[in-house]
GUMI-227125 format. One record per residue (C-alpha): x, y, z; residue in three letters. Coordinates in nm, 3 decimals. Example, Ala and Ser with C-alpha at 12.3 -4.5 7.8 and 13.67 -1.06 7.14 Angstrom:
2
[node [1.230,-0.450,0.780],"ALA"];
[node [1.367,-0.106,0.714],"SER"];
***
This chain:
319
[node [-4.822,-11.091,-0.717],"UNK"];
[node [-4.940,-11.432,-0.920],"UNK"];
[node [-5.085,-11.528,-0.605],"UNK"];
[node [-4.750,-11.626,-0.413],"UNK"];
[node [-4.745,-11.600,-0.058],"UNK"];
[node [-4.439,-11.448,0.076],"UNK"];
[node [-4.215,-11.525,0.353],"UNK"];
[node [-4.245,-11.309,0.672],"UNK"];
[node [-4.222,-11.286,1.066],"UNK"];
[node [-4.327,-11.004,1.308],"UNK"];
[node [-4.052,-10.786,1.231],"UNK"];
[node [-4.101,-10.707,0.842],"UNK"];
[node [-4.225,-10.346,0.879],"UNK"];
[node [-4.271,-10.284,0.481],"UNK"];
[node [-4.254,-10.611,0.267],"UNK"];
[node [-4.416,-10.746,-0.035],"UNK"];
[node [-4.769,-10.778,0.078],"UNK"];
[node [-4.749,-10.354,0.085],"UNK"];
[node [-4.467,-10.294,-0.204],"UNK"];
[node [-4.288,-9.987,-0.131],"UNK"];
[node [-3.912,-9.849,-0.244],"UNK"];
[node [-3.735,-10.047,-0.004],"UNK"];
[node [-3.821,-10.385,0.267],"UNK"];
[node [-3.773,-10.288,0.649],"UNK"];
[node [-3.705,-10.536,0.876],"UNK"];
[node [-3.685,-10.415,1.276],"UNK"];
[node [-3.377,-10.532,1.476],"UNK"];
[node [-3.439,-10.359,1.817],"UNK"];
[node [-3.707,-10.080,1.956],"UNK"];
[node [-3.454,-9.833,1.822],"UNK"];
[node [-3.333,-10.005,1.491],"UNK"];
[node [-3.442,-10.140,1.208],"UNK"];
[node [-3.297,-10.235,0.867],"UNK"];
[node [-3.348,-10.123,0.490],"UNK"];
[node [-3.270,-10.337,0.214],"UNK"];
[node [-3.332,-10.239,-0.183],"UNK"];
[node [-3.091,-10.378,-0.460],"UNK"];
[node [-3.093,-10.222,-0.813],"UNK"];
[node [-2.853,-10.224,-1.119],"UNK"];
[node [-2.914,-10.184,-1.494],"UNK"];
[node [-2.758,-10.132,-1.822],"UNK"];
[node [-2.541,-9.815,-1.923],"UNK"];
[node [-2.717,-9.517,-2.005],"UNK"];
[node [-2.404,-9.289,-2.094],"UNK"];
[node [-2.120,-9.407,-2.269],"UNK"];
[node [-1.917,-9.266,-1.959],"UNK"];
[node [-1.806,-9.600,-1.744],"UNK"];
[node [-1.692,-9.390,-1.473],"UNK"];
[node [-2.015,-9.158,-1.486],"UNK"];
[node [-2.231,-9.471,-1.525],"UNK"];
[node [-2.084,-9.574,-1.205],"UNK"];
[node [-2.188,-9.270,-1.050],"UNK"];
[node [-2.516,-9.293,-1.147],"UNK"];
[node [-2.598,-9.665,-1.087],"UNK"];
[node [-2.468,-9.573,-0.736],"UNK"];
[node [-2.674,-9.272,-0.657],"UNK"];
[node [-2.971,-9.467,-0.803],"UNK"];
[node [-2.947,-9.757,-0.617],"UNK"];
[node [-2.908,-9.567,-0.257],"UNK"];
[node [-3.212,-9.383,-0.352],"UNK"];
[node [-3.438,-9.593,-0.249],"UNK"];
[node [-3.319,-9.551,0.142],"UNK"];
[node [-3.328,-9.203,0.155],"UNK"];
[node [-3.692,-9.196,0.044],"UNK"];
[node [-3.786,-9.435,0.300],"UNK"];
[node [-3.622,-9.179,0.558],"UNK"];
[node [-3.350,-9.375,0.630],"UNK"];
[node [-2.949,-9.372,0.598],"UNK"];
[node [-2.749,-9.630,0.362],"UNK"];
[node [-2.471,-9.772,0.517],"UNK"];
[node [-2.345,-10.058,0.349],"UNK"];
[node [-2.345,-10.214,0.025],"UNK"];
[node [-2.224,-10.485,-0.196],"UNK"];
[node [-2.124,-10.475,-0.583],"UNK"];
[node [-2.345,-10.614,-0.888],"UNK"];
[node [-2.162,-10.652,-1.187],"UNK"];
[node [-2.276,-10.810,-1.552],"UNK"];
[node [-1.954,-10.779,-1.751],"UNK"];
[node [-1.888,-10.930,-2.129],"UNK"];
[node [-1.498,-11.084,-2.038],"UNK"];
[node [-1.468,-11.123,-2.440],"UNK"];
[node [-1.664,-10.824,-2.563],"UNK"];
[node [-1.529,-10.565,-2.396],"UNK"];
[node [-1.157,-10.458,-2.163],"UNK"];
[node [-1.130,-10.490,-1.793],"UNK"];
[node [-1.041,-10.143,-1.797],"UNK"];
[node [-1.407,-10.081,-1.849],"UNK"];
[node [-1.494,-10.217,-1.572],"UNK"];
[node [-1.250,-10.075,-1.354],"UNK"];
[node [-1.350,-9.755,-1.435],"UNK"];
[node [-1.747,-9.825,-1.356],"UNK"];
[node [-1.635,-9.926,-1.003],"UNK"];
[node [-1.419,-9.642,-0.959],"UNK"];
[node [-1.727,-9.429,-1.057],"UNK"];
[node [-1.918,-9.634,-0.819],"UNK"];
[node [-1.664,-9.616,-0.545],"UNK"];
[node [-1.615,-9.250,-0.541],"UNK"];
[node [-1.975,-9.193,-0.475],"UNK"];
[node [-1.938,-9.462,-0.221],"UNK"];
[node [-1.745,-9.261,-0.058],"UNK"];
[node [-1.963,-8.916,-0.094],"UNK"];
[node [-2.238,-9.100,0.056],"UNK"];
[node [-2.043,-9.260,0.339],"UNK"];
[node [-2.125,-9.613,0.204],"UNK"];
[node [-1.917,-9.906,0.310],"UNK"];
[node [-1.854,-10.170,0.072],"UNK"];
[node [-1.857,-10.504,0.208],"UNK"];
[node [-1.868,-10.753,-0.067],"UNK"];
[node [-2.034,-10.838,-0.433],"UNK"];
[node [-2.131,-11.070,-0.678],"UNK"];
[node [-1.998,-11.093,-1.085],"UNK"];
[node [-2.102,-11.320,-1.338],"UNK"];
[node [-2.010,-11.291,-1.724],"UNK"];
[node [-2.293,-11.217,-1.939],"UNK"];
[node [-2.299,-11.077,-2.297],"UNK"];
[node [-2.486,-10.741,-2.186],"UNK"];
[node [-2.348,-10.481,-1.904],"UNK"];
[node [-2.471,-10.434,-1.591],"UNK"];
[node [-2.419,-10.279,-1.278],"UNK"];
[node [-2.566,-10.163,-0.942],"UNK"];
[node [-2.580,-10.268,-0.538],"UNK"];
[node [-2.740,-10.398,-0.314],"UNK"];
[node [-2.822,-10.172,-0.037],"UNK"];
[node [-2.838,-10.150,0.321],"UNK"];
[node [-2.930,-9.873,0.571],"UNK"];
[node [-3.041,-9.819,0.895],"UNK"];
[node [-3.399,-9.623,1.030],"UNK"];
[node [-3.597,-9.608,1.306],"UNK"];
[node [-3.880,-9.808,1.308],"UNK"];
[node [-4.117,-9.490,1.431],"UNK"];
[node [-3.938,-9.286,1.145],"UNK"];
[node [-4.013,-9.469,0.844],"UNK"];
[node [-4.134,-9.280,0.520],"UNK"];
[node [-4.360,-9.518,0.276],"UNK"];
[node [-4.586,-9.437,-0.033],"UNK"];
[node [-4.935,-9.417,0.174],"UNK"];
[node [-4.837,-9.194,0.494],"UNK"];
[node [-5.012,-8.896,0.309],"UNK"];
[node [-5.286,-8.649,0.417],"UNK"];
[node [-5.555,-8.456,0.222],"UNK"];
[node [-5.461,-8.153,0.176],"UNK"];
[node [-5.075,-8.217,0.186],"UNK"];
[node [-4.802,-8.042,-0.099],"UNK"];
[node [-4.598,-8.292,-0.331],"UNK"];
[node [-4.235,-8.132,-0.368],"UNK"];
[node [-3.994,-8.278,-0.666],"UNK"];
[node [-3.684,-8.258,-0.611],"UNK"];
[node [-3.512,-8.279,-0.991],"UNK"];
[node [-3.638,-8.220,-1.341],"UNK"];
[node [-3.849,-8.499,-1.556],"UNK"];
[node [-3.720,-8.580,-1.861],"UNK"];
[node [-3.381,-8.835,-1.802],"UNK"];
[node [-3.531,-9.091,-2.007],"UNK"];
[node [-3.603,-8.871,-2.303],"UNK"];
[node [-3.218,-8.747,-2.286],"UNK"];
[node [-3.115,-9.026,-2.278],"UNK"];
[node [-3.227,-9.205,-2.552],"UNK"];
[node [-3.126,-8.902,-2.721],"UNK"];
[node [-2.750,-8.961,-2.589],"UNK"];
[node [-2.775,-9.310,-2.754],"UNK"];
[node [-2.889,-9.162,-3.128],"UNK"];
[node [-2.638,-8.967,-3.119],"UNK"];
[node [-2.833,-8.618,-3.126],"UNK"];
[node [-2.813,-8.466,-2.751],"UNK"];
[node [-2.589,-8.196,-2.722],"UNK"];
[node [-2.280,-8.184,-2.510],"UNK"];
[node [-2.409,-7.905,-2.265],"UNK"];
[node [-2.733,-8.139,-2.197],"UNK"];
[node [-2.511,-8.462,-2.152],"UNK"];
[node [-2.334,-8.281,-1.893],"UNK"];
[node [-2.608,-8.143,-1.704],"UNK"];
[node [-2.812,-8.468,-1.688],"UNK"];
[node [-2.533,-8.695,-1.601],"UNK"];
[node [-2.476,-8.475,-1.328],"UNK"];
[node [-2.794,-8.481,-1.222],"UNK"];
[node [-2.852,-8.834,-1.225],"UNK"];
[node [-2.532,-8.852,-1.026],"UNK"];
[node [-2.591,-8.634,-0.769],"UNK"];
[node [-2.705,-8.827,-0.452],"UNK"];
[node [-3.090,-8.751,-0.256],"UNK"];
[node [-2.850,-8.734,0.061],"UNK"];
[node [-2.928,-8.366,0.047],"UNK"];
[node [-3.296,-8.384,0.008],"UNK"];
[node [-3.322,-8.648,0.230],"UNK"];
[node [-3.171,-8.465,0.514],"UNK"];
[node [-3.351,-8.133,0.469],"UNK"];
[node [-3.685,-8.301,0.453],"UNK"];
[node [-3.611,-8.460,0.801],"UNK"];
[node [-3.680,-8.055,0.955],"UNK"];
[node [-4.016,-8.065,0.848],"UNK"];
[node [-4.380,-8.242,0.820],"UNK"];
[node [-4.337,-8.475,0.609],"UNK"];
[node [-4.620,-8.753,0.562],"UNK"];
[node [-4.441,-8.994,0.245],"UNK"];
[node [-4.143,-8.945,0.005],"UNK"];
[node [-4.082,-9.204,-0.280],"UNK"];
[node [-3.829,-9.144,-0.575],"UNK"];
[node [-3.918,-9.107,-0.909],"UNK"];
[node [-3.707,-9.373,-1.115],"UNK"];
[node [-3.832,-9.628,-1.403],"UNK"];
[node [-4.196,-9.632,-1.348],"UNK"];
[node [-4.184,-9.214,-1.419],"UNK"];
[node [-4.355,-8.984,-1.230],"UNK"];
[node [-4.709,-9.048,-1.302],"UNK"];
[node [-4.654,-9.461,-1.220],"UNK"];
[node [-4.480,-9.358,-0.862],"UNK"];
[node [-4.770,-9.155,-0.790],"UNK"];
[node [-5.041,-9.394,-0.862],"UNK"];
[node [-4.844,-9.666,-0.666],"UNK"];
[node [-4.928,-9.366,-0.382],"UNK"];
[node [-5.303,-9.315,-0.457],"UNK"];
[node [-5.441,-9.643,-0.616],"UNK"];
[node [-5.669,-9.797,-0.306],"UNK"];
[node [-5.556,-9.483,-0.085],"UNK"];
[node [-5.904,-9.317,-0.097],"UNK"];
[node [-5.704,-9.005,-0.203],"UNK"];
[node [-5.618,-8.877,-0.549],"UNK"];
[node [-5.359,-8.634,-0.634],"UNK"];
[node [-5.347,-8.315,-0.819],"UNK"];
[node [-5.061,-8.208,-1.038],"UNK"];
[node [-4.982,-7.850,-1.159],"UNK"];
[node [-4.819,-7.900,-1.494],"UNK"];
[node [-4.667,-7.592,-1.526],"UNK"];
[node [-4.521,-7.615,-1.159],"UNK"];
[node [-4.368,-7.946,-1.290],"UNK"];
[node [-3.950,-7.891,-1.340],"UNK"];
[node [-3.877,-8.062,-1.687],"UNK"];
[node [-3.562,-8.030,-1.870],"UNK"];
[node [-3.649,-7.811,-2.189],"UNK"];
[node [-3.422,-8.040,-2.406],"UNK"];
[node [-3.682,-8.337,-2.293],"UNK"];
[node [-3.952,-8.161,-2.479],"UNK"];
[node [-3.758,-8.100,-2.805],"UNK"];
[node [-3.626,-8.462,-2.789],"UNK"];
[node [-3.983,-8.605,-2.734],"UNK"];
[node [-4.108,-8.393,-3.039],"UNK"];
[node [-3.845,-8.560,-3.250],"UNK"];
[node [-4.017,-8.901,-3.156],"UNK"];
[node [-3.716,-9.007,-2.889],"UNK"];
[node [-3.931,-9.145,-2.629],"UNK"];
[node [-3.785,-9.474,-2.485],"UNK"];
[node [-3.998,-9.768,-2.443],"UNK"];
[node [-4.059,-9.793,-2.068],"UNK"];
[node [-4.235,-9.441,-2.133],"UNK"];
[node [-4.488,-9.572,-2.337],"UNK"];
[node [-4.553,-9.869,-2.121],"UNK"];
[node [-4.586,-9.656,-1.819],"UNK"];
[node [-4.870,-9.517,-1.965],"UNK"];
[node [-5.051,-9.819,-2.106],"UNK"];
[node [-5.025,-9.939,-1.709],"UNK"];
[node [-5.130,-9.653,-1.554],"UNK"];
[node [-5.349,-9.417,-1.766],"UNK"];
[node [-5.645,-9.520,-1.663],"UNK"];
[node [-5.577,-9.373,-1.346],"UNK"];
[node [-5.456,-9.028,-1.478],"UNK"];
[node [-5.705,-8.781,-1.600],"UNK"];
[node [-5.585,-8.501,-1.802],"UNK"];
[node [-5.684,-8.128,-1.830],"UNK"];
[node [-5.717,-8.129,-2.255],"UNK"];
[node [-5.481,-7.847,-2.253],"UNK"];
[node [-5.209,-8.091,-2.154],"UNK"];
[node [-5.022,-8.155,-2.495],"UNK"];
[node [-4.886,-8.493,-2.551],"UNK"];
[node [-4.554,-8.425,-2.481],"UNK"];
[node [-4.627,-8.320,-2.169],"UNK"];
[node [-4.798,-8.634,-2.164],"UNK"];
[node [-4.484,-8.807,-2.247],"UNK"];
[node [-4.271,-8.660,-1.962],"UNK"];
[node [-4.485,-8.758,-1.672],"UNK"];
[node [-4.443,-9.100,-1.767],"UNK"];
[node [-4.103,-9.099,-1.887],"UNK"];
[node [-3.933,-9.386,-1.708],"UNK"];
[node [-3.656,-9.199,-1.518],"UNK"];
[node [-3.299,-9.289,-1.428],"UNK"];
[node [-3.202,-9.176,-1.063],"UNK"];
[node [-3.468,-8.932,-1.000],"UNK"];
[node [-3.546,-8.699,-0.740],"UNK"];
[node [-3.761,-8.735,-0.452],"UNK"];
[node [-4.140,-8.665,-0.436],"UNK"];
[node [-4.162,-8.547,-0.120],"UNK"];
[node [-4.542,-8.544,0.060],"UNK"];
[node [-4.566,-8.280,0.290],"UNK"];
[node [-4.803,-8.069,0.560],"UNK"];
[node [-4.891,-7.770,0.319],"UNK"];
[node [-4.807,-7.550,0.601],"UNK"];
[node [-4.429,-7.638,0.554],"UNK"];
[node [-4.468,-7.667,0.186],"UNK"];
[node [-4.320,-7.325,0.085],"UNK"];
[node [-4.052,-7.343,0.357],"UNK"];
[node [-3.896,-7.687,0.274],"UNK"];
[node [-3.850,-7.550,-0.080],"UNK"];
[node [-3.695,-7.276,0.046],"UNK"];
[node [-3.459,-7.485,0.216],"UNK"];
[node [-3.350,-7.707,-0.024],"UNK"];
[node [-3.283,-7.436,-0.276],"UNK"];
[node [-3.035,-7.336,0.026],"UNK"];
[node [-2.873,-7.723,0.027],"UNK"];
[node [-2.816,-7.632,-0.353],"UNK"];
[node [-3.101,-7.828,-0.470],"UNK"];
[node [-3.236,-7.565,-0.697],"UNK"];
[node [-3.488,-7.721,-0.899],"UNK"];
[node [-3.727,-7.768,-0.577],"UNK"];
[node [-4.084,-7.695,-0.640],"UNK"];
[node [-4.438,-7.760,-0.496],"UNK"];
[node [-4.623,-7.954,-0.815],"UNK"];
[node [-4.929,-8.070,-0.682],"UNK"];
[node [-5.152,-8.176,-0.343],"UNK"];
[node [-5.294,-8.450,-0.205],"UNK"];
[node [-5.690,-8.426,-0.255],"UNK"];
[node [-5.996,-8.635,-0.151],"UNK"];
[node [-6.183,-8.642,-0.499],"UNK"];
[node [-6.124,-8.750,-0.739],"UNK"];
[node [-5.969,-9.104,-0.476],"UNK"];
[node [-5.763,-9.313,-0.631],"UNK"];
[node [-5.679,-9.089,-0.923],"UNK"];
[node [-5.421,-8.811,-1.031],"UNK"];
[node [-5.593,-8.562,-1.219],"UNK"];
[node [-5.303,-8.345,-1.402],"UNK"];
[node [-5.420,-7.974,-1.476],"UNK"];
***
């Protein structure tokens, strides 16, 4: 990264030399430390639901890295002239009561007044160090499981014109609420190689942070892929945020697409996603059977979209 070196000792497991979803720093033989922070502007108009979400977001990151949040501490951008405190209050009670769901202790925080909104944590859990899930433990021949539909980005810019409907609104928000907890504990039963969520850099940029110099590729099923079927009618009406379209400037040179893939397709994979499910990277052997199970945990939008492959390396080829 612009050529800085980074500080380090022995016991940074997963740091900036190998980016991944969260650091890891071991503590003993039997314990070692996550840390991720994350926070961002409001995408509903919902303060207590935005809490929610910036919550579940920013624990996210722990649970893909196989590990269990346990504390956290309060981010907060707030405009003291623009806006009431009773905003605010409600964003932390959002954030508080999925805290709680998640068995999160709070322990502290930072505020500072700024003329745009923001809020999220920073996030600590606890792993150990011969348990770890990164972005390059996969395998040739392994199945990619997602965990929630594509598509959040789309909605939501759609929520800010003004044109989503209310039954969509609900849905997603409660989606991008609902916590990886579940997902992350079912995978723990089975074979699984590397997890990472799927959040701003959309799916396609989380999977080429897996493949690029892995000397594996990845092949996606597009019609496997769960996408919200409001996301496609959005993205035909041109409501495609930003990040989308710079996810793929950055990264379509390592996607190759089937020509049957239509653009808005296209559009989805790289939609930048809020609070995202999990890709998880599992023995294909276990494949079927882990989405069996977390259908069973309620997560009902499991399914097996693609597998780890040896050509084309370095690439995701989406068919």
């Amino acid at each position: 990264m612009c050529g800085l070196t980074f500080p380090a000792d022995e016991n940074v497991l997963v740091g900036l030399n190998e980016p991944d979803d969260a650091g890891v720093y071991q503590i003993t033989d039997d314990v070692a430390l996550i840390q991720t922070v994350d926070f961002f502007t409001p995408i509903v108009d919902d303060p207590y639901e935005f809490g929610r979400i910036a919550v579940a977001n920013a624990l996210s990151d722990v649970y893909a890295m196989g590990g269990r949040p346990v504390t956290a501490m309060n981010l907060v951008a707030f405009p003291l002239k623009d806006m009431e405190l009773s905003v605010l209050r409600r964003i932390l009670e959002g954030g508080l009561d999925k805290m709680r769901e998640a068995g999160v202790s709070l322990v502290g925080g930072h505020s500072v007044e700024d003329k745009e909104l923001k809020y999220g944590l920073s996030v600590t859990g606890l792993v150990h160090p011969r348990k770890i899930l990164t972005k390059k433990g996969f395998r040739a021949g392994d199945r990619l499981v997602l965990t929630k539909p594509l598509g959040t980005g789309i909605i939501n810019t759609a929520i800010k014109a003004g044109m989503a409907s209310p039954e969509i609104i609900e849905r997603v928000t409660k989606m991008m609420a609902m916590l990886n907890r579940g997902a992350a504990e079912v995978m723990k039963r089975f074979r699984v190689h590397a997890c990472t969520d799927v959040t701003g850099f959309g799916l396609l940029g989380h999977l080429c942070e897996m493949v690029v110099d892995s000397g594996l590729g990845v092949r996606l099923f597009a019609d496997a892929i769960p996408i919200y079927p409001e996301a496609r009618d959005y993205a035909g009406m041109g409501l495609v945020p930003a990040g989308t379209y710079n996810n793929r400037t950055f990264r379509e040179a390592f996607v190759d697409f089937d020509p049957k893939i239509d653009t808005i397709t296209r559009d989805i994979l790289f939609d930048a996603q809020t609070s995202g499910g999990l890709v998880i990277v599992v023995d294909p052997a276990d494949a079927e059977t882990l989405v069996a199970a977390l259908k069973a945990e309620g997560i009902e939008d499991a399914a097996v979209i693609g597998e780890v492959v040896t050509d084309p390396a370095d690439k995701i080829v989406v068919e």
